[in-house]
matplotlib code that plots the C-alpha trace (Angstrom):
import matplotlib.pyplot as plt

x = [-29.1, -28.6, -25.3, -26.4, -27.3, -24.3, -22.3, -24.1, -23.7, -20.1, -19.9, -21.0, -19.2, -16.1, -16.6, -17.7, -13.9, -11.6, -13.2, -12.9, -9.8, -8.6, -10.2, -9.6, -6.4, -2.8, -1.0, -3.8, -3.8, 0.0, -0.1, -2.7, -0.8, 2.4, 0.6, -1.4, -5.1, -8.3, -10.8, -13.3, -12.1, -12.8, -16.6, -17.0, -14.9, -13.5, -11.5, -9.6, -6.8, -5.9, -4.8, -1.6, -1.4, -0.3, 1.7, 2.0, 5.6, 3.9, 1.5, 4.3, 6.4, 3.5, 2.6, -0.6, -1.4, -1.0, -2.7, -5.7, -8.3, -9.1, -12.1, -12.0, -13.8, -10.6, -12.0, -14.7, -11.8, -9.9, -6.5, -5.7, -2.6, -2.7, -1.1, 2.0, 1.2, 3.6, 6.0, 5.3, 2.9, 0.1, -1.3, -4.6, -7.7, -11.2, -13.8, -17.9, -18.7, -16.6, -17.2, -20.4, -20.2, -18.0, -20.3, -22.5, -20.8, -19.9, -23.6, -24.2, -22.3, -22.8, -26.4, -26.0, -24.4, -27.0, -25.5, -28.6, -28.3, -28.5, -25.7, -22.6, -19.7, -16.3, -14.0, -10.1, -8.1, -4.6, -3.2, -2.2, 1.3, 3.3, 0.6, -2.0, -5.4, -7.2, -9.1, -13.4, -14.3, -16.4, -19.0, -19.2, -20.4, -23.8, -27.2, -29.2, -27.1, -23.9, -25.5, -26.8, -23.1, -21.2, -23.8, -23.4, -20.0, -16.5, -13.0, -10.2, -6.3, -4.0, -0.9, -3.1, -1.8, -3.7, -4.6, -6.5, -8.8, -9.1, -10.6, -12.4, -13.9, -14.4, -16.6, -18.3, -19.3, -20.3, -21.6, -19.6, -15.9, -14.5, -10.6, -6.9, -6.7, -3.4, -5.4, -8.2, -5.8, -3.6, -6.5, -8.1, -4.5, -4.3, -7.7, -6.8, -3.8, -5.4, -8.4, -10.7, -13.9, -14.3, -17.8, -18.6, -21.7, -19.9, -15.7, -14.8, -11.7, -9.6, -6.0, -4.5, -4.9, -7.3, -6.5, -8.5, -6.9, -7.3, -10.1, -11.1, -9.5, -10.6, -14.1, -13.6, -12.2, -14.9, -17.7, -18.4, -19.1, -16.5, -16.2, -13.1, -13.2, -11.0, -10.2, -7.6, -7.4, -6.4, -9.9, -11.5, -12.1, -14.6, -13.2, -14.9, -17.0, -17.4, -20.8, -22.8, -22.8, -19.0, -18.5, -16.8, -15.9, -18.5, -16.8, -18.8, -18.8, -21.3, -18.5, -15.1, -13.8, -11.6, -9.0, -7.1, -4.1, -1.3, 1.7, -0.6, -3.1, -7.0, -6.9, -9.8, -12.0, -10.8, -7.1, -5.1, -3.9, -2.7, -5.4, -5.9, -8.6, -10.6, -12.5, -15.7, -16.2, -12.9, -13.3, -10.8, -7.8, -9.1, -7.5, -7.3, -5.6, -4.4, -1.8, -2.6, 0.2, -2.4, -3.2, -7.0, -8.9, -12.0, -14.7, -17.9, -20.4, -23.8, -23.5, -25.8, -26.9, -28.9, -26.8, -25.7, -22.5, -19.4, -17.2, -13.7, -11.9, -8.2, -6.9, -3.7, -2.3, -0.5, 0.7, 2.0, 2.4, 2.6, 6.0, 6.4, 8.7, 10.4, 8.9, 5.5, 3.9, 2.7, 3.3, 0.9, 2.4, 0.2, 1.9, 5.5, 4.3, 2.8, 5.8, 8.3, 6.4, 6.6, 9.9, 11.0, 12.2, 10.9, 10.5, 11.3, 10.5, 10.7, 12.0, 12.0, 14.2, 13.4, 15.4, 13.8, 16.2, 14.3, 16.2, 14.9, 15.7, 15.3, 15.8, 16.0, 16.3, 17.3, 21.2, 21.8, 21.1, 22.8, 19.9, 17.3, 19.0, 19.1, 15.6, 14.4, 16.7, 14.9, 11.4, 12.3, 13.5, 10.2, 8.4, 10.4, 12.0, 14.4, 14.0, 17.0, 17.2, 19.3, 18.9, 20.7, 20.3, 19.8, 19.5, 16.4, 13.8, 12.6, 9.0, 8.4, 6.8, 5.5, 3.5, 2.7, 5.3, 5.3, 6.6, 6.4, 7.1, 7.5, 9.6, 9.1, 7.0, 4.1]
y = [17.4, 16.5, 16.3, 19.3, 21.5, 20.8, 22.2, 25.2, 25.8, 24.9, 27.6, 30.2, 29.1, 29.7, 32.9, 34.1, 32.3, 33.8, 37.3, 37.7, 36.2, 38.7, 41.7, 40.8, 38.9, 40.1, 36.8, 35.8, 39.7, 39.3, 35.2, 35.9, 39.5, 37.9, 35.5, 37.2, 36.1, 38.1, 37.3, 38.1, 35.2, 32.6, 32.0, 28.5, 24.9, 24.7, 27.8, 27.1, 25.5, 29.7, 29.6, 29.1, 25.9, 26.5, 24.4, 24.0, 26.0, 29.2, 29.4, 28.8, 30.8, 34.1, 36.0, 34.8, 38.9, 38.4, 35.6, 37.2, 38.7, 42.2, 43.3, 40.0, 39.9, 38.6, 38.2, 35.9, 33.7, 31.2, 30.2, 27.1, 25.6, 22.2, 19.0, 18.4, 15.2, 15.9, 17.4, 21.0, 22.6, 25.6, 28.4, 29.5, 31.2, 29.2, 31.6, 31.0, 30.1, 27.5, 26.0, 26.0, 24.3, 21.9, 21.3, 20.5, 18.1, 15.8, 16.0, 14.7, 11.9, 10.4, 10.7, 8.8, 6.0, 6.4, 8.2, 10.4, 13.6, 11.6, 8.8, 9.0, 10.5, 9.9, 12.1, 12.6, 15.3, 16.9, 19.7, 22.7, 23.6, 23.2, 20.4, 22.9, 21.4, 22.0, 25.4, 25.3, 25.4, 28.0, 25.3, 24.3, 27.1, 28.2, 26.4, 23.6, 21.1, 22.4, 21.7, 18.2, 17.5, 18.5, 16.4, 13.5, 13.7, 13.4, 15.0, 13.4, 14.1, 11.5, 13.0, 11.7, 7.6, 5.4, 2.8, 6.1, 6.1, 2.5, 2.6, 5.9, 4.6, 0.7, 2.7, 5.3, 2.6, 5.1, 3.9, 6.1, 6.6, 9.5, 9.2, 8.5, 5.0, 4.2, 5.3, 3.0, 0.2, 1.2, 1.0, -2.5, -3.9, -2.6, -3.6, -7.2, -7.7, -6.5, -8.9, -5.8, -5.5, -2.4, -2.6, 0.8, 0.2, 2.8, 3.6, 6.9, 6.2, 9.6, 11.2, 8.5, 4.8, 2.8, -0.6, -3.8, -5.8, -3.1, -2.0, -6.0, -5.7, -2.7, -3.9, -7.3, -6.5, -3.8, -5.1, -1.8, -1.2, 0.8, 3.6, 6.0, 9.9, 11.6, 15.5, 17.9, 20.4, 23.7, 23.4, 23.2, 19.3, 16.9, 16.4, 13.3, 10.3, 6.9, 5.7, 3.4, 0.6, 1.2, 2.0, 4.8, 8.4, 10.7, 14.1, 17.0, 19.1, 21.6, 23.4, 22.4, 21.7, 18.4, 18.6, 15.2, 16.2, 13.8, 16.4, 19.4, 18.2, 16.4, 12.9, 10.6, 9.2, 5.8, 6.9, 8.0, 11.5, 14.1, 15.2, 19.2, 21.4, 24.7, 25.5, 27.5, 27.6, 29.4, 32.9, 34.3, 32.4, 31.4, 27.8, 27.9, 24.7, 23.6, 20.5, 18.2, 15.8, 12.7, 10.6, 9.3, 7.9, 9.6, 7.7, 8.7, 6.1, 6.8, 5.3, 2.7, 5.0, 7.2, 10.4, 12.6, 13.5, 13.1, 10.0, 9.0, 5.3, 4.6, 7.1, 7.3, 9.2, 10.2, 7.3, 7.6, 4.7, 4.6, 4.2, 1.7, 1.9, -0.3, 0.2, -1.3, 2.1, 3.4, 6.7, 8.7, 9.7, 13.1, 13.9, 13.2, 15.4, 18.0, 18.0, 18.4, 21.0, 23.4, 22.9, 25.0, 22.2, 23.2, 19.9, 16.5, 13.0, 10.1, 6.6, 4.0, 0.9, -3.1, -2.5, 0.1, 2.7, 6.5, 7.9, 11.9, 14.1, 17.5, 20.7, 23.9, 27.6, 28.7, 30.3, 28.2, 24.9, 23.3, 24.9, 23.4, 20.0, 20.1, 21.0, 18.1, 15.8, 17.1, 16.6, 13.0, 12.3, 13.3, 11.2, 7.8, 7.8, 4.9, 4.1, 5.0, 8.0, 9.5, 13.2, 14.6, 17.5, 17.1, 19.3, 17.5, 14.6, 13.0, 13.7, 16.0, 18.7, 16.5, 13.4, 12.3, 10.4, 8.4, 11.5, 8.9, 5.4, 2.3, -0.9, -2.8, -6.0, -5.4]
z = [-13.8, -17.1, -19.3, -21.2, -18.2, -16.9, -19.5, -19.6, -15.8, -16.3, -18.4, -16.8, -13.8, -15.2, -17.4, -13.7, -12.2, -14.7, -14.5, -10.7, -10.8, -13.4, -12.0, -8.3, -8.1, -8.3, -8.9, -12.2, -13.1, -13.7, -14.8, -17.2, -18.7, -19.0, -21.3, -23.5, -21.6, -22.6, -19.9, -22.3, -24.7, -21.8, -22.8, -22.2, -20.7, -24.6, -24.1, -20.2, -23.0, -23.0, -19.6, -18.4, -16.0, -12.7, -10.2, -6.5, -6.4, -8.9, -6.0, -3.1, -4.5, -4.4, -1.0, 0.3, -0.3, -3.6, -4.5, -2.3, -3.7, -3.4, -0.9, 0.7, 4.2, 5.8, 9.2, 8.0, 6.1, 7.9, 7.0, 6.1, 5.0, 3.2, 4.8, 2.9, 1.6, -1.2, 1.0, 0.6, 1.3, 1.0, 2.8, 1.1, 2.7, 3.4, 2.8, 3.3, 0.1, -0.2, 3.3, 2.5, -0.5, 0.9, 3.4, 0.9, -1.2, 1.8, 2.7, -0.6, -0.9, 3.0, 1.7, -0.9, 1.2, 4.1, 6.0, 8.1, 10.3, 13.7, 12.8, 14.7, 12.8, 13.8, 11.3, 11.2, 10.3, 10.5, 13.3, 12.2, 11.7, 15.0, 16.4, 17.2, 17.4, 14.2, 14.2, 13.9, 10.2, 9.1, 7.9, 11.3, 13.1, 12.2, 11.0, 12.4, 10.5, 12.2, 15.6, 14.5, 13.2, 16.6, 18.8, 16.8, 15.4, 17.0, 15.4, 16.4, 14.6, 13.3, 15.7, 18.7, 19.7, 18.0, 21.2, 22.7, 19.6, 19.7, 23.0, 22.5, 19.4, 21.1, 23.8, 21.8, 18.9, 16.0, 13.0, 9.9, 10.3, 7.4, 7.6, 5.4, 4.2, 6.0, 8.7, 8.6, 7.4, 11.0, 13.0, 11.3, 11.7, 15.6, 16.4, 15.2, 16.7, 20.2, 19.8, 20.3, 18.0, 15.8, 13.5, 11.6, 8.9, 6.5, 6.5, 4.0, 3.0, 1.3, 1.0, -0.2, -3.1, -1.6, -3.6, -3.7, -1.0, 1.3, 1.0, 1.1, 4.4, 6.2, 4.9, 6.4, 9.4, 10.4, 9.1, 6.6, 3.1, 2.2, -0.1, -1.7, -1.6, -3.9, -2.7, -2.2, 0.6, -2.3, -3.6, -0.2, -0.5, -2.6, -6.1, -7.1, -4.8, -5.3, -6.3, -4.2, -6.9, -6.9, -10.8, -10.6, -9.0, -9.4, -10.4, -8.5, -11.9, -10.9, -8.6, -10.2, -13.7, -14.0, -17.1, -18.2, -20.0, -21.8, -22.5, -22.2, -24.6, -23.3, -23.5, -24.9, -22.9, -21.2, -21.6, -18.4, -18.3, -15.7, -13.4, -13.3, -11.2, -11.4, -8.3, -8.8, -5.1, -4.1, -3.7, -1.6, -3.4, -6.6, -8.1, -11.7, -14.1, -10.9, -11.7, -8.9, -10.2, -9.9, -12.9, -13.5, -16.3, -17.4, -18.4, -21.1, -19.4, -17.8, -14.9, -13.7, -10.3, -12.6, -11.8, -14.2, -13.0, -14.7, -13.5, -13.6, -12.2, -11.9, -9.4, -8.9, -6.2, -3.3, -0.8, 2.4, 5.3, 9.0, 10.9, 13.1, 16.2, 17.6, 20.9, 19.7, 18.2, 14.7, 14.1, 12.3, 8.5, 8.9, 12.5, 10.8, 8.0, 10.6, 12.6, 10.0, 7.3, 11.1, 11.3, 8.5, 5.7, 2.2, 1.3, 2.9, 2.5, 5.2, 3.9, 6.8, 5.6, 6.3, 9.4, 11.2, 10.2, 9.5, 6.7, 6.7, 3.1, 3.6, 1.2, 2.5, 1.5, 4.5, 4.8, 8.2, 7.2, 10.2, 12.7, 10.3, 10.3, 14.3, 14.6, 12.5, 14.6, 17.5, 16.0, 14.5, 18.4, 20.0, 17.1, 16.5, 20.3, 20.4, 17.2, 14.6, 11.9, 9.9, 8.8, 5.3, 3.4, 0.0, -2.9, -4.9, -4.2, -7.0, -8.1, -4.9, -7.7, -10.2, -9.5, -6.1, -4.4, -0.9, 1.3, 4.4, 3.2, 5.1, 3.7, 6.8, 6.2, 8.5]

ax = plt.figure().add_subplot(projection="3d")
ax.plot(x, y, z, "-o")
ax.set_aspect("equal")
plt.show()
């Protein structure tokens, strides 16, 4: 599709967003009134500058009712709440259309780096809130592809030990593993140090920076052409995808609008500004001038693939590390996140020092604060064992609602 056509389908894509959103949605009926928003002025991408911006606590803060939209099929939803990788987190609602749509997107791009129906997938993702396996996405349980996919492809979560997927994935030998860069630098670094041989022909790196010495190493070390996936669970998934000749993140602009903004206002191509989203795909909880708190650089280039497709480079986002014990382990950063988002805290970050000490920030809203504190004591005890922590209540941590920050950083020299 060309640059033109695109526009026009972004367009119409969005006059179709803002109306339902306005006619269908408590929390944008009231947003949008309290601002002054006609729908009917929205008429084209030149005009989402009308709408207010809204932000990870706006949402928070709203009942999952509210931001619901009316004469949605709530038993063909699934909820889904977001993994905290800023420290707080989301509940929104999956719905068909945008499964499918995800569904499609990640089709597209394993496609593109040949990736075909009967390759062996190994993916990664989070547990839900209180280590509960993840539940069945809708996008996985219909249609021929669906059944292709669950022969062919293994899930496995980042709170299981990471030796068992060593051997599980030493014996099972796929060829495409779809998982968080600290993840796939964990397991490269394991699989060294053990003397057992991991090869993949492709490695998906997402979630979090994939720099060049990284992704030097996880390529080196497995064998795989590797290549960077830029999402976000509150739009349903694919933002943007590296191309195959590596020059850049293709922005999936037929189902999302990507705004860069330098104190509120677009920035020129080739400048870096604040990365904000509006999902065309999510129809049960509708994400509108979503702040993502990122910052990427658009770029005006055709790109040399031949695709049409908007691209961006210079991501900058989230970072998170493993924890290593002192008994010999590396502990997931999504189980710590897991863990502690289901133990009540409204926001926390994990800082382990050069000397193994866990220092644990926590902010709460709750009236017994003590409880709160003694339940995350408990939680950092069943996940760092022997190894030290410390556990404070605090009443800020820096950055947790504006860029992304390390929620789980490591200082240790491993």
């Amino acid at each position: 599709m060309n640059r033109t056509s695109l526009a026009k389908l972004q367009n119409r894509r969005l006059r179709k967003t803002v109306h339902h959103a306005c006619q269908k949605v408590p929390f944008y009926q009231k947003l949008y009134k309290s601002a002054g928003v006609d729908s009917n002025s929205i008429t084209s991408v030149k005009d989402i500058a009308k709408l207010p911006i809204t932000r990870k606590e706006q949402l928070r803060a709203a009942p999952l009712q509210e931001r619901t939209a009316s004469g949605t099929d709530l038993s063909a939803c699934r909820v889904h709440t977001t993994s905290g990788s800023t420290g707080a987190t989301l509940t929104l609602l999956e719905d068909p259309y945008s499964a499918a749509y995800r569904d499609a997107l990640n089709l597209r791009f394993l496609w593109a780096y040949g990736v075909r129906p009967l390759d062996k997938v190994v993916r990664l993702r989070t547990s839900e809130a209180g280590g509960a396996q993840p539940g069945i996405r809708l996008a996985d349980r219909h249609g021929a592809w669906a059944y292709v996919r669950n022969k062919c492809t293994k899930q496995l979560t980042y709170d299981t030990d990471l030796n068992e997927h060593l051997q599980l994935l030493s014996m099972w030998k796929p060829d495409v593993l779809m998982a968080a860069t600290p993840y796939c630098k964990a397991l490269a670094t394991l699989a060294e140090t053990t003397g057992k041989t991991l090869n993949f022909r492709v490695v998906v790196t997402s979630a979090v920076l994939l720099d060049d010495s990284t992704r030097k190493f996880i390529s080196d070390k497995f064998g795989a052409e590797v290549y960077d996936h830029y999402g976000i669970a509150e739009v349903g998934g694919s933002l943007a995808w590296e191309c195959p000749s590596h020059s850049g993140y293709h922005v999936n602009a037929e189902t999302l609008f990507l705004e860069f903004l330098n104190n509120g206002e677009p920035v020129m191509a080739g400048r870096p500004g604040e990365v904000h989203v509006t999902s065309f795909c999510r129809v049960a909880t509708p994400i509108i001038r979503y702040f993502i708190g990122d910052i990427a650089v658009p770029i005006e280039d055709e790109c040399s693939c031949g695709r049409g497709l908007h691209l961006i480079k210079e991501i900058q986002g989230r970072t998170v590390d493993y924890i290593a014990t002192q008994d010999g382990r590396h502990v997931s950063p999504f189980a710590v996140i897991n863990s502690l988002q289901a133990s009540g805290a409204y926001q926390f970050k994990v800082t382990q020092r050069e000397d193994y000490l866990i220092e644990v920030s926590i902010i709460t809203h709750q009236d017994n604060a003590e409880s709160l504190i003694q339940e995350v004591q408990h939680r950092c005890r069943d996940l760092f064992r022997e190894t030290p922590f410390e556990v404070q209540l605090v009443d800020r941590i820096d950055n947790a609602e504006d860029r992304k920050f390390r929620v789980v950083e490591s200082r240790l020299a491993v």
